[in-house]
N, CA, C and O atoms as a Tripos MOL2 file, in Angstrom:
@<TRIPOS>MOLECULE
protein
  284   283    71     0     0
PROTEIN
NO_CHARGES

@<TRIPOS>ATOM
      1 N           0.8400   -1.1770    0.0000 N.3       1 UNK1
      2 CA          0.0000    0.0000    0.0000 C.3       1 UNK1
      3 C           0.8910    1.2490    0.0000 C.2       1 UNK1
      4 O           2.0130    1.2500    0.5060 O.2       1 UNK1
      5 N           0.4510    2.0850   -0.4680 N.am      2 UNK2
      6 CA          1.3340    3.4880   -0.5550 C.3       2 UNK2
      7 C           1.2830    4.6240    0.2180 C.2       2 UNK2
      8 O           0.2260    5.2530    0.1750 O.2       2 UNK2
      9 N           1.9990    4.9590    0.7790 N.am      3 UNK3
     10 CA          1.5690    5.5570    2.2260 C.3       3 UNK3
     11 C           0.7130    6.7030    2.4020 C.2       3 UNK3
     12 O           0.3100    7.0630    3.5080 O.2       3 UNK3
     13 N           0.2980    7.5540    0.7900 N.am      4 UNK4
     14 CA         -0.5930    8.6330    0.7120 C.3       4 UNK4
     15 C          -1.8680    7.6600    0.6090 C.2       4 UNK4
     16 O          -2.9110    8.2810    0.8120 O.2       4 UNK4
     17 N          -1.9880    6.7650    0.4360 N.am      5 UNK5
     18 CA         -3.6340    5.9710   -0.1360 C.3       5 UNK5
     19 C          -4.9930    6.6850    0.0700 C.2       5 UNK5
     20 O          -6.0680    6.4170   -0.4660 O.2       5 UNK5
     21 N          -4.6470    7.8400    1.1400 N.am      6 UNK6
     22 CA         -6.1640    8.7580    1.2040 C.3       6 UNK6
     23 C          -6.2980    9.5580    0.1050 C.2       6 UNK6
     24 O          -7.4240    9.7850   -0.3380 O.2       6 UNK6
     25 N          -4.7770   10.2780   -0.6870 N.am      7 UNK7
     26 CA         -5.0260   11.1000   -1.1800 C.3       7 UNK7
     27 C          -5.2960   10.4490   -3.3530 C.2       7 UNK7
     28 O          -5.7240   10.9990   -4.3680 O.2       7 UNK7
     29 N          -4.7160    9.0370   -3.0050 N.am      8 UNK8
     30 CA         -4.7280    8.1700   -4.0660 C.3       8 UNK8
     31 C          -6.5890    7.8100   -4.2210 C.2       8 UNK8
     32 O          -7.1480    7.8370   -5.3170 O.2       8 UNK8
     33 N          -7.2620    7.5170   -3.0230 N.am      9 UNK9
     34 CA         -8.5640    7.1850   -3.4080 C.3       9 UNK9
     35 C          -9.3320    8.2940   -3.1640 C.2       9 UNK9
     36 O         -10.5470    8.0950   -3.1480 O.2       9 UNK9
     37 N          -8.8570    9.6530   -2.9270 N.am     10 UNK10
     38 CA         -9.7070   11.0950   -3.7440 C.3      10 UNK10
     39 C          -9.5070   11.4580   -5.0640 C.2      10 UNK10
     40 O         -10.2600   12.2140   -5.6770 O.2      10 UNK10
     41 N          -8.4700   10.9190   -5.5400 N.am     11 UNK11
     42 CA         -8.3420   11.1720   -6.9480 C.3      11 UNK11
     43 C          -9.3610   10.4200   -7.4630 C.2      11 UNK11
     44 O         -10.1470   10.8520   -8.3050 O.2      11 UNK11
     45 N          -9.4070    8.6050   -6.7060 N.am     12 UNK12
     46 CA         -9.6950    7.5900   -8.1930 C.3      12 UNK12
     47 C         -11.4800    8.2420   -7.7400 C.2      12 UNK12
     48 O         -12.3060    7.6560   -8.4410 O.2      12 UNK12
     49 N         -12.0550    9.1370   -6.8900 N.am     13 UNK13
     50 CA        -13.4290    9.3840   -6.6530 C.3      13 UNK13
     51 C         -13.5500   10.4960   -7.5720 C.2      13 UNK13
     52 O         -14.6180   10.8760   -8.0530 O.2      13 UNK13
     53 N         -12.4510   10.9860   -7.7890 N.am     14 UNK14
     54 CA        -12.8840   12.4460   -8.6160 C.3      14 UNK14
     55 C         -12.7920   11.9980   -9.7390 C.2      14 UNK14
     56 O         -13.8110   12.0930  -10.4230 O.2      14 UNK14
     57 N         -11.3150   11.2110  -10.4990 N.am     15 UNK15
     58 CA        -12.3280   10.0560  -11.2920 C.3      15 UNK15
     59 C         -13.1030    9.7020  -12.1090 C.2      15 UNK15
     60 O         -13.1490    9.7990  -13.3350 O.2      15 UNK15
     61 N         -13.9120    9.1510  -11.1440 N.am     16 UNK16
     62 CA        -14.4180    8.4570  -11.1040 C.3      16 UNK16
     63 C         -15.9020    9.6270  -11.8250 C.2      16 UNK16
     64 O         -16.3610    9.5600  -12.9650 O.2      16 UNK16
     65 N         -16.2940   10.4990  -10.8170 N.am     17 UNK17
     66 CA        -17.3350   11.7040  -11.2310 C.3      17 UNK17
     67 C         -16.8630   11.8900  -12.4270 C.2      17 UNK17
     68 O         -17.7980   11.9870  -13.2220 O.2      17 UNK17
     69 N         -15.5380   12.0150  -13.0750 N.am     18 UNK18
     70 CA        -15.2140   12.6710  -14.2170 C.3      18 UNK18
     71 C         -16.0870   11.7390  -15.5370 C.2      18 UNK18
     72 O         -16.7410   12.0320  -16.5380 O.2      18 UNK18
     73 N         -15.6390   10.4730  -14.8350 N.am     19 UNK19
     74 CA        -16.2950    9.4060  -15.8090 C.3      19 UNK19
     75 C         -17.5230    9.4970  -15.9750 C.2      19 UNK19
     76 O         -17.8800    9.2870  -17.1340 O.2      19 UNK19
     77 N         -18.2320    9.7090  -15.3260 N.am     20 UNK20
     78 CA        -19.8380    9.5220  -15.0400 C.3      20 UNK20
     79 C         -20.1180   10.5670  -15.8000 C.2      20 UNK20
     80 O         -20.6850   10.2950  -16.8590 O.2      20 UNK20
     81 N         -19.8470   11.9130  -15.5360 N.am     21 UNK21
     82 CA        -20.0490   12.9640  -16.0890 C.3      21 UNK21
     83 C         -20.1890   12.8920  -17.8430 C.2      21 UNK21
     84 O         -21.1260   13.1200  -18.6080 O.2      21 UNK21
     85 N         -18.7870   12.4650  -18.0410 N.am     22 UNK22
     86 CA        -18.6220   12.2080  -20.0380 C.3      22 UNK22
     87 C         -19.8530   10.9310  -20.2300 C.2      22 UNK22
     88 O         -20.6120   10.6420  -21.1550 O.2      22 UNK22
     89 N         -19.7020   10.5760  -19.3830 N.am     23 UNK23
     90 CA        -20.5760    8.8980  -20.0390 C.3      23 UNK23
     91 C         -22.4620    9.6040  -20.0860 C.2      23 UNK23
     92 O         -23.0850    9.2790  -21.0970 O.2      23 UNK23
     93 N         -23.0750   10.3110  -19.2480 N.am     24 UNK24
     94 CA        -24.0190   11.0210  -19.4200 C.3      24 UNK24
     95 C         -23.7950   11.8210  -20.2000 C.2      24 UNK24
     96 O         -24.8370   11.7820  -20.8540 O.2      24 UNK24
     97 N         -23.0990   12.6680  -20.7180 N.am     25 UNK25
     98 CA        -23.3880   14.2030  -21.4190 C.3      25 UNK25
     99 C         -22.7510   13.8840  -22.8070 C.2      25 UNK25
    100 O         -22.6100   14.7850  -23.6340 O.2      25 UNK25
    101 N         -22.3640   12.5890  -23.0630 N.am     26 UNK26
    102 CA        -21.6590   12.5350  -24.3920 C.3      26 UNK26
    103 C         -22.0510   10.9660  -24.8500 C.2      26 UNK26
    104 O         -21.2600   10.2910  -25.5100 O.2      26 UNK26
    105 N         -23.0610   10.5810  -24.5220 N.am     27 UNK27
    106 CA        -23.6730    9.0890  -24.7070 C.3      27 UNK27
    107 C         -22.9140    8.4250  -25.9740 C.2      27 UNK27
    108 O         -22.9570    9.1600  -26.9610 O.2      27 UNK27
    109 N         -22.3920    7.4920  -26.1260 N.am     28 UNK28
    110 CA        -22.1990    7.0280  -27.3170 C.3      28 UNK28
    111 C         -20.5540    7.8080  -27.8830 C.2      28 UNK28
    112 O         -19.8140    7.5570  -28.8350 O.2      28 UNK28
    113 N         -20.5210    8.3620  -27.2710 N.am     29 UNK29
    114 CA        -19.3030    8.8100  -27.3510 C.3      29 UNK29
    115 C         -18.0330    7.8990  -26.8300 C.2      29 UNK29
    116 O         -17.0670    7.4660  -27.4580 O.2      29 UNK29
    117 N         -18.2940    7.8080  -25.8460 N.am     30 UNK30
    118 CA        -17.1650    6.9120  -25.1680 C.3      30 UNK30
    119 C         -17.6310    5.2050  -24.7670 C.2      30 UNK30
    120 O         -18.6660    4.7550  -24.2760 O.2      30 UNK30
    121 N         -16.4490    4.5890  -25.1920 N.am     31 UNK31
    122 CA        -16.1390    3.1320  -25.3370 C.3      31 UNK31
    123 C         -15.5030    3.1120  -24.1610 C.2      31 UNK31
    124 O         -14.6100    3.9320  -23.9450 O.2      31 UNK31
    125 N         -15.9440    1.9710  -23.0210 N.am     32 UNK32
    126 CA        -15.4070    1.9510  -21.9040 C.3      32 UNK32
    127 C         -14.4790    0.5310  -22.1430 C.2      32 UNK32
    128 O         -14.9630   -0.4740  -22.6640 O.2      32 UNK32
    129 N         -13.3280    0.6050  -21.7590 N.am     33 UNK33
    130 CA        -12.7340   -0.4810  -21.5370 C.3      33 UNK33
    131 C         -12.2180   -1.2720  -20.2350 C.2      33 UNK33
    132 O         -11.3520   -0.9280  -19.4310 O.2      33 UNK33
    133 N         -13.0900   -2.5570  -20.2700 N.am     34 UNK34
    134 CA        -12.9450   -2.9320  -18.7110 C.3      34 UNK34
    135 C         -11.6810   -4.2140  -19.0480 C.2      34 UNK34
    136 O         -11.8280   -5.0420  -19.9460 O.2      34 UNK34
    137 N         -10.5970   -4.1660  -18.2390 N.am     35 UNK35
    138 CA         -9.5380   -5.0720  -17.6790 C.3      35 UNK35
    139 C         -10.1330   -5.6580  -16.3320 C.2      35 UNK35
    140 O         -10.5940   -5.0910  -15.3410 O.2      35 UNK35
    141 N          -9.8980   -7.4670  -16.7610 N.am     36 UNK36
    142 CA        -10.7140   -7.9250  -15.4830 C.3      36 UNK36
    143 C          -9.7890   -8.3530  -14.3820 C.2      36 UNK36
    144 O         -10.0810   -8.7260  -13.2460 O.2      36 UNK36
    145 N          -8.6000   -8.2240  -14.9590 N.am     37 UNK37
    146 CA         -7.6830   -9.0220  -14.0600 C.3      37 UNK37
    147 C          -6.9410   -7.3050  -13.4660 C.2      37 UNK37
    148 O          -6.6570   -6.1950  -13.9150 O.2      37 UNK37
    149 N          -6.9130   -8.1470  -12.0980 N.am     38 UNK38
    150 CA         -6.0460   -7.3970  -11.0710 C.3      38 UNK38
    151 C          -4.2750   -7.2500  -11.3690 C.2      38 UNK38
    152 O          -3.4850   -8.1740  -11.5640 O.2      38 UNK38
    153 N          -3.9600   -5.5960  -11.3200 N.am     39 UNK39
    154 CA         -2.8040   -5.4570  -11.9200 C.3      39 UNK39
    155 C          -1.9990   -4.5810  -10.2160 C.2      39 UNK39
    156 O          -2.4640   -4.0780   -9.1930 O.2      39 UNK39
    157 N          -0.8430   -4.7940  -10.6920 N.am     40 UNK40
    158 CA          0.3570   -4.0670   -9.2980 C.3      40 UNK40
    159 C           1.1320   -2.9840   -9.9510 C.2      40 UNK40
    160 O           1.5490   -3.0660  -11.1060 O.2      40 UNK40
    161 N           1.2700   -2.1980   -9.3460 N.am     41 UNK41
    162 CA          2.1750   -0.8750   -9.4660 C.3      41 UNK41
    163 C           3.8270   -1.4640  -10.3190 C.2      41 UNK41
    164 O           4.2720   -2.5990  -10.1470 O.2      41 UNK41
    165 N           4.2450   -0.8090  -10.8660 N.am     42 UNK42
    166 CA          5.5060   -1.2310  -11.2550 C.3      42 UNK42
    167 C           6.9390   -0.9690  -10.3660 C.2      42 UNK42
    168 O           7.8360   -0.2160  -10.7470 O.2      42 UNK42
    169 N           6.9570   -1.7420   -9.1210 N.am     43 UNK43
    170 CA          8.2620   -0.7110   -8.4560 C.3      43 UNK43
    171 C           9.9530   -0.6300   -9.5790 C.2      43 UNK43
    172 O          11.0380   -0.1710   -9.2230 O.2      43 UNK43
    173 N           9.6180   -1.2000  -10.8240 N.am     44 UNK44
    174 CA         10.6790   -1.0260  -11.2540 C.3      44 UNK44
    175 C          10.3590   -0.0630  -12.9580 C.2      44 UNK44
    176 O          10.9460   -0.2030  -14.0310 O.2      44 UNK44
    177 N           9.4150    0.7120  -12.6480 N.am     45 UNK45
    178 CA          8.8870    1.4390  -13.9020 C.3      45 UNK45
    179 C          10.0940    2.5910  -14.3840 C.2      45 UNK45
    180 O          10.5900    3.2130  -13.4440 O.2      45 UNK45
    181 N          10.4080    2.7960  -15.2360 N.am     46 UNK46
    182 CA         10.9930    4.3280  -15.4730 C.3      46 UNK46
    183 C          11.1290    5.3810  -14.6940 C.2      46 UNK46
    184 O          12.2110    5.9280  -14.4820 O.2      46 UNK46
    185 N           9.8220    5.8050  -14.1210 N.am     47 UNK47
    186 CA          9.8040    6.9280  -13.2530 C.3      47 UNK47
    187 C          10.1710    6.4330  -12.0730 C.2      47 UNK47
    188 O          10.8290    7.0880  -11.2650 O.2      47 UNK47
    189 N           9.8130    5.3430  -11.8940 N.am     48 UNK48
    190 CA          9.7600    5.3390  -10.3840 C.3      48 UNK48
    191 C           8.2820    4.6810   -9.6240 C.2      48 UNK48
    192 O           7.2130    4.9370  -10.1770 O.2      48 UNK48
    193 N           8.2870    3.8330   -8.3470 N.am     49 UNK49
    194 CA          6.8460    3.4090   -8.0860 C.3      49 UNK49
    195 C           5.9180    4.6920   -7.9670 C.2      49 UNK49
    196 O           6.2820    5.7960   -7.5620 O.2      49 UNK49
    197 N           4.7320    4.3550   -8.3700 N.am     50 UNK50
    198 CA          3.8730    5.1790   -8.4920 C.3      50 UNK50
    199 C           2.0970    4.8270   -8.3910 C.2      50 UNK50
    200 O           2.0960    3.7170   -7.8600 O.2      50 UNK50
    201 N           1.2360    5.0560   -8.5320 N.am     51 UNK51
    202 CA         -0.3060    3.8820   -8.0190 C.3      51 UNK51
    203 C          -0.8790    4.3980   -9.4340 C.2      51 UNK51
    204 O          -2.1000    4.5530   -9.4730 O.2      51 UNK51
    205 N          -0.0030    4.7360  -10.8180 N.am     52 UNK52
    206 CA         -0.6340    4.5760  -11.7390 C.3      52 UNK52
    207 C           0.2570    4.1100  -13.0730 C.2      52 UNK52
    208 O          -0.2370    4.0960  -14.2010 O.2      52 UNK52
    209 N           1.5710    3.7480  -12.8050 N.am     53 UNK53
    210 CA          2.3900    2.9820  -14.0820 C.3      53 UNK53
    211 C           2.1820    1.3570  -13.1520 C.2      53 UNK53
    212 O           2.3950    0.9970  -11.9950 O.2      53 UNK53
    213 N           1.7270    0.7940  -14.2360 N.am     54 UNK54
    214 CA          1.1010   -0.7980  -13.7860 C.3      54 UNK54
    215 C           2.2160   -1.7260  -14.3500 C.2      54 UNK54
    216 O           2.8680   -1.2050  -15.2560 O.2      54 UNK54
    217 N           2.5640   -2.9620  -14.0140 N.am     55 UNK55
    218 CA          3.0100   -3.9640  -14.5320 C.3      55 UNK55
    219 C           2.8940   -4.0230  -16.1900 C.2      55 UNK55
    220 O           1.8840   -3.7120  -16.8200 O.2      55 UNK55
    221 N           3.9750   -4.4240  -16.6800 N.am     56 UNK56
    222 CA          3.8780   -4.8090  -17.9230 C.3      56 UNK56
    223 C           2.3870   -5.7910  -18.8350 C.2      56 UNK56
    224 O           1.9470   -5.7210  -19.9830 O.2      56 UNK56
    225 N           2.0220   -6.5980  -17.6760 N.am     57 UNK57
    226 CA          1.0820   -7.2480  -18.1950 C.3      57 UNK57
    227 C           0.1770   -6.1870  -18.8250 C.2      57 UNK57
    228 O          -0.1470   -6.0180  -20.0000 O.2      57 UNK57
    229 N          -0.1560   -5.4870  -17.6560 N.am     58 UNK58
    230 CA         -1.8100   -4.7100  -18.0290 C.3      58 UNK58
    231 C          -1.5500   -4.0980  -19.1380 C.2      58 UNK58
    232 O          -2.3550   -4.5930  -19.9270 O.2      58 UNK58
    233 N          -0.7530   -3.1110  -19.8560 N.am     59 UNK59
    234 CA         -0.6790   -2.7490  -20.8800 C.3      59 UNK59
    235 C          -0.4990   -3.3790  -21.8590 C.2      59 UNK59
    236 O          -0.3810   -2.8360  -22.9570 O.2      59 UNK59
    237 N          -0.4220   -4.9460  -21.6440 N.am     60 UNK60
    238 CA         -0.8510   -5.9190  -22.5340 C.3      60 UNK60
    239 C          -1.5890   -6.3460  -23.1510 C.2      60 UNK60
    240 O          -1.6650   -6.7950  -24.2950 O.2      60 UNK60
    241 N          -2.5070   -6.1300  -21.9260 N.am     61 UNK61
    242 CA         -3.9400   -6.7490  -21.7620 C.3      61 UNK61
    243 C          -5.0370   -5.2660  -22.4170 C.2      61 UNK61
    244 O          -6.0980   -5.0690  -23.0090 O.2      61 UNK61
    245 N          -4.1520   -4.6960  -21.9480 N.am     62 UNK62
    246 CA         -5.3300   -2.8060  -22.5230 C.3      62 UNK62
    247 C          -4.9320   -2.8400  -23.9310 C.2      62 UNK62
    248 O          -5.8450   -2.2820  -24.5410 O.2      62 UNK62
    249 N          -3.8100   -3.3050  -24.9470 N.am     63 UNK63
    250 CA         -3.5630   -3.3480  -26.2260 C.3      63 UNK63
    251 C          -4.6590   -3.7640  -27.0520 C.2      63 UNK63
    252 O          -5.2340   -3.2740  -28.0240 O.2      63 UNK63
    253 N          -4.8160   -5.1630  -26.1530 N.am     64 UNK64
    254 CA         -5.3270   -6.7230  -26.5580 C.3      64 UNK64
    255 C          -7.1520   -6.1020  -26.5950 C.2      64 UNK64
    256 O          -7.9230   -6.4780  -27.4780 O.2      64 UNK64
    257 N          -7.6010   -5.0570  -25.3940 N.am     65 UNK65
    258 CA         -9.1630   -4.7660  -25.5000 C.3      65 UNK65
    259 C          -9.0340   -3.4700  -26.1610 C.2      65 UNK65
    260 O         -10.0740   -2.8670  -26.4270 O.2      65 UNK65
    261 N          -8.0430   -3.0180  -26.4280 N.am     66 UNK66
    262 CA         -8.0380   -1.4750  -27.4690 C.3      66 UNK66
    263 C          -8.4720   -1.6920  -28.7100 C.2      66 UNK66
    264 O          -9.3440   -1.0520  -29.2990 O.2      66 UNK66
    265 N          -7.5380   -3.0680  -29.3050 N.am     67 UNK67
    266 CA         -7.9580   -3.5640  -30.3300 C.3      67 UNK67
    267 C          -9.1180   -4.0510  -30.8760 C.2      67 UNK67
    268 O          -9.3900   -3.9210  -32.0700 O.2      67 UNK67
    269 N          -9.9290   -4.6920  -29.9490 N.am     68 UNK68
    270 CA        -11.2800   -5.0970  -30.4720 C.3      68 UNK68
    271 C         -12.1560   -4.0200  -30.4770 C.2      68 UNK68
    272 O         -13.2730   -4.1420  -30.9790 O.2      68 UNK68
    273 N         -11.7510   -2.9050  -29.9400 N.am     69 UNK69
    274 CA        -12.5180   -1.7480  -30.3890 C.3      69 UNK69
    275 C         -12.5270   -1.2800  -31.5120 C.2      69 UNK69
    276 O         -13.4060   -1.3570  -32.3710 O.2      69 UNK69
    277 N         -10.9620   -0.4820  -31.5490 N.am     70 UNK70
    278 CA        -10.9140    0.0190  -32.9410 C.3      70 UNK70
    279 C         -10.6210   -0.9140  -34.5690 C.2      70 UNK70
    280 O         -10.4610   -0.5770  -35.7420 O.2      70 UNK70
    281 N         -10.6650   -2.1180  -33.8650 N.am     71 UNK71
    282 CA        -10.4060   -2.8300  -35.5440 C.3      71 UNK71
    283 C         -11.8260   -3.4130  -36.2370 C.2      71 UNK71
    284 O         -11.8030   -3.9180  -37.3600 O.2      71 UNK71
@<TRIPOS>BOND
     1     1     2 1
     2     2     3 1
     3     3     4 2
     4     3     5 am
     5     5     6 1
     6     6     7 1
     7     7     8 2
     8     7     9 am
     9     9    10 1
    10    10    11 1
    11    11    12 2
    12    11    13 am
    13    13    14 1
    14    14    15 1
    15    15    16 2
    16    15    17 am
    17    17    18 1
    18    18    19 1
    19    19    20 2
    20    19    21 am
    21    21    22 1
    22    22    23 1
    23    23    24 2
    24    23    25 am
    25    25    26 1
    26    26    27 1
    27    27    28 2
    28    27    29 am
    29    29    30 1
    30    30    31 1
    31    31    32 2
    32    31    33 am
    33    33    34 1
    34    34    35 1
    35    35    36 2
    36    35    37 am
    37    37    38 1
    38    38    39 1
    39    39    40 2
    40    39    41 am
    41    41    42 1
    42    42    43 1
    43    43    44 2
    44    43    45 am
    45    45    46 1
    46    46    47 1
    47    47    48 2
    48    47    49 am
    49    49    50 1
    50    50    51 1
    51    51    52 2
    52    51    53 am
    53    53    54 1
    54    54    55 1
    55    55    56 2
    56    55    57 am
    57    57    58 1
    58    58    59 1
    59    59    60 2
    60    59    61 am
    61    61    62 1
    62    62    63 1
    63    63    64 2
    64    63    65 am
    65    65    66 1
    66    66    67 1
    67    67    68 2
    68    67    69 am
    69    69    70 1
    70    70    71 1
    71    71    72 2
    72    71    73 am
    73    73    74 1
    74    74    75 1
    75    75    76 2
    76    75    77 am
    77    77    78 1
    78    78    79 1
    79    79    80 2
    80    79    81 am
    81    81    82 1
    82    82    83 1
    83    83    84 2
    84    83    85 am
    85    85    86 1
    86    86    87 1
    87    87    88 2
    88    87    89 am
    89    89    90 1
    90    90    91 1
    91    91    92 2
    92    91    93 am
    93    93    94 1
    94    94    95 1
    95    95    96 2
    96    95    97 am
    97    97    98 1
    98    98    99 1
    99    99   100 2
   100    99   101 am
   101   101   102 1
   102   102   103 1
   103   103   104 2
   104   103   105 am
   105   105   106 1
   106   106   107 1
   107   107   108 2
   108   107   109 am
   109   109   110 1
   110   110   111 1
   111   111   112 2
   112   111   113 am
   113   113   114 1
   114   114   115 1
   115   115   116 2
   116   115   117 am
   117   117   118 1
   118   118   119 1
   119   119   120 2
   120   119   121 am
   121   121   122 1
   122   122   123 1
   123   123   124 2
   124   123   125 am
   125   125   126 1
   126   126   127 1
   127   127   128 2
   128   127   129 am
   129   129   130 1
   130   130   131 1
   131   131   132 2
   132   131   133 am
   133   133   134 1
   134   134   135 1
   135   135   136 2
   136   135   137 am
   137   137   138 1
   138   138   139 1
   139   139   140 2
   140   139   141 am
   141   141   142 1
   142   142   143 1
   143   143   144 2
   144   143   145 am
   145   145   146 1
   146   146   147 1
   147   147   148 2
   148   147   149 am
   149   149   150 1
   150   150   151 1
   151   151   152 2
   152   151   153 am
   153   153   154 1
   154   154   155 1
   155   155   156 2
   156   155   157 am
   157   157   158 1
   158   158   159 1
   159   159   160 2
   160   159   161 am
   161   161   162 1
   162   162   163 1
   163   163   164 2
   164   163   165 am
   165   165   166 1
   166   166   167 1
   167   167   168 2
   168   167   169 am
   169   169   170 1
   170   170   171 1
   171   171   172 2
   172   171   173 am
   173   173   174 1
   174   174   175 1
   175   175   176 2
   176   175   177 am
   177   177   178 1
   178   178   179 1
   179   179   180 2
   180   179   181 am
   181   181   182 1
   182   182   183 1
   183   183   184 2
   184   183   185 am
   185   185   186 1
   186   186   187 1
   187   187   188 2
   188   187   189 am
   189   189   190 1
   190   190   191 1
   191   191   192 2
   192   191   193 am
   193   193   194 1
   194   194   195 1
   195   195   196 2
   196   195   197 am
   197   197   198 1
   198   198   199 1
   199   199   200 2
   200   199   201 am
   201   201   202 1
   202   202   203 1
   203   203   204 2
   204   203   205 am
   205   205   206 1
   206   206   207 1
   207   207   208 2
   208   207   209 am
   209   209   210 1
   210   210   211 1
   211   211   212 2
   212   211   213 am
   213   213   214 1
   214   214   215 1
   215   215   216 2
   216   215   217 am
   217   217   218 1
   218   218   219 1
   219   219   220 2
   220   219   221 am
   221   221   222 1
   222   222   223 1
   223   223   224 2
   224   223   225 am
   225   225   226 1
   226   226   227 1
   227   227   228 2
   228   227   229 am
   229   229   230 1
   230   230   231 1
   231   231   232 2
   232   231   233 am
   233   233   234 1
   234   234   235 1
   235   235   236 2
   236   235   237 am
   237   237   238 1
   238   238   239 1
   239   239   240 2
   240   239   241 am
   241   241   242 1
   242   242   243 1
   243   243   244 2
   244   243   245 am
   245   245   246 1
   246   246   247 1
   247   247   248 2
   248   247   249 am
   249   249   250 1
   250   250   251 1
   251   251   252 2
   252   251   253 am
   253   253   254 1
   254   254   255 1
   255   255   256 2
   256   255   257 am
   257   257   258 1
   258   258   259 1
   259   259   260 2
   260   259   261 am
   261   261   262 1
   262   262   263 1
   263   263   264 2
   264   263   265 am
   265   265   266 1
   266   266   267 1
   267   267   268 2
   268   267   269 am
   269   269   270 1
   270   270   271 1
   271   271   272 2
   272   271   273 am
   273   273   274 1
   274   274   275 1
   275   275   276 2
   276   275   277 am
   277   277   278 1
   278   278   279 1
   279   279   280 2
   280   279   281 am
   281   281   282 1
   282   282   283 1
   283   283   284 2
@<TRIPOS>SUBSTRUCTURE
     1 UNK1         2 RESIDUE 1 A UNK
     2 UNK2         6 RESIDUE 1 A UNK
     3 UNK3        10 RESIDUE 1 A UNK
     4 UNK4        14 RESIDUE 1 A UNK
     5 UNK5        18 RESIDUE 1 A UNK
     6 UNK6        22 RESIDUE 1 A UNK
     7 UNK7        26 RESIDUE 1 A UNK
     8 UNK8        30 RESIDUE 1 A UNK
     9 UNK9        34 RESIDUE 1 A UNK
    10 UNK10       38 RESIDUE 1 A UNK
    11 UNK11       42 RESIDUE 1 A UNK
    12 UNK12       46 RESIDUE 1 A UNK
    13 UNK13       50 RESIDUE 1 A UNK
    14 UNK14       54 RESIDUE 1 A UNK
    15 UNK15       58 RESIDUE 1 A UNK
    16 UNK16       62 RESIDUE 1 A UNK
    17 UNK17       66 RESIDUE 1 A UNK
    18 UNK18       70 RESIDUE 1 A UNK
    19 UNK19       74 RESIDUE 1 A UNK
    20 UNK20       78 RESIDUE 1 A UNK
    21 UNK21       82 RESIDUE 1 A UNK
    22 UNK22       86 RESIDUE 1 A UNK
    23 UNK23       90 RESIDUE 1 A UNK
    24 UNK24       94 RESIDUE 1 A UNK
    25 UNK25       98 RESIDUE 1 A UNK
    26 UNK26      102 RESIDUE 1 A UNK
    27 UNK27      106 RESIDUE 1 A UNK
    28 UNK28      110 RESIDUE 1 A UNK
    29 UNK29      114 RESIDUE 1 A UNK
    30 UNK30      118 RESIDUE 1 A UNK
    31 UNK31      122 RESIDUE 1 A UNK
    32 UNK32      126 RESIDUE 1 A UNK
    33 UNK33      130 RESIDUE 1 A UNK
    34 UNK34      134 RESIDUE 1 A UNK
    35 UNK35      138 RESIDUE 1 A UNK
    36 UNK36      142 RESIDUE 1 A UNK
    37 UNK37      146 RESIDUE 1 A UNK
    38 UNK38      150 RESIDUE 1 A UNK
    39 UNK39      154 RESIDUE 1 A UNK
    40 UNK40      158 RESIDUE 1 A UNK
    41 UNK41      162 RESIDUE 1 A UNK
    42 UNK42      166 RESIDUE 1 A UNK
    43 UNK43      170 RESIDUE 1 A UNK
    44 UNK44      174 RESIDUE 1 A UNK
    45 UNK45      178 RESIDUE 1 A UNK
    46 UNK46      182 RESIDUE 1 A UNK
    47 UNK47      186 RESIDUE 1 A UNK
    48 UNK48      190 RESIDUE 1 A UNK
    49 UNK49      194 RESIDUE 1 A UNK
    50 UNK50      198 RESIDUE 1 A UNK
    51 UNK51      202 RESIDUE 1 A UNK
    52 UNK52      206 RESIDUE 1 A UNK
    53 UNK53      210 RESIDUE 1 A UNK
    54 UNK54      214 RESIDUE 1 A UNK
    55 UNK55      218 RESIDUE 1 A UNK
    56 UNK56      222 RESIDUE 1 A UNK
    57 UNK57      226 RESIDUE 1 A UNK
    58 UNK58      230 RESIDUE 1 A UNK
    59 UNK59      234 RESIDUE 1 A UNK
    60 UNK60      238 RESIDUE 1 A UNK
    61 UNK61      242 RESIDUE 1 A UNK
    62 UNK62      246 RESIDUE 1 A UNK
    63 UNK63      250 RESIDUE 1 A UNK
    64 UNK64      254 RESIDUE 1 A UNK
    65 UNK65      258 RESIDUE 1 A UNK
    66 UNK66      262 RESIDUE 1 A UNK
    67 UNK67      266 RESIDUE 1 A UNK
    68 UNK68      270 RESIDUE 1 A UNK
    69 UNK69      274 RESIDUE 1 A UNK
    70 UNK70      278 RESIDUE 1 A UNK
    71 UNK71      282 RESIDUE 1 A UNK
């Protein structure tokens, strides 16, 4: 866990409203893409650990459901 985690789950709430917001006021506009599998922070990412550069997998896996969208 990351030792700010209060200020990590006010973001994912604001978010989260942000989402809700586009998904009402722009219907059909946005393609949601859900990843079902549980992903971990990268402590060995480029920048540095962080609670939003994920493991190599997930950006695997977000390629893999990007694609069946746009192809």
């Amino acid at each position: 866990m990351f030792p700010d985690q209060a200020k990590i789950e006010k973001n994912n709430k604001r978010l989260e409203r942000m989402y809700t917001f586009i998904e009402r006021n722009l219907p059909g506009m946005v393609i949601p893409i859900q990843i079902k599998n549980d992903y971990i922070s990268d402590s060995n990412h480029k920048w540095g650990l962080s609670p939003f550069y994920y493991e190599n997998q997930y950006y695997e896996q977000f390629a893999i459901e990007l694609k069946k969208i746009i192809v």
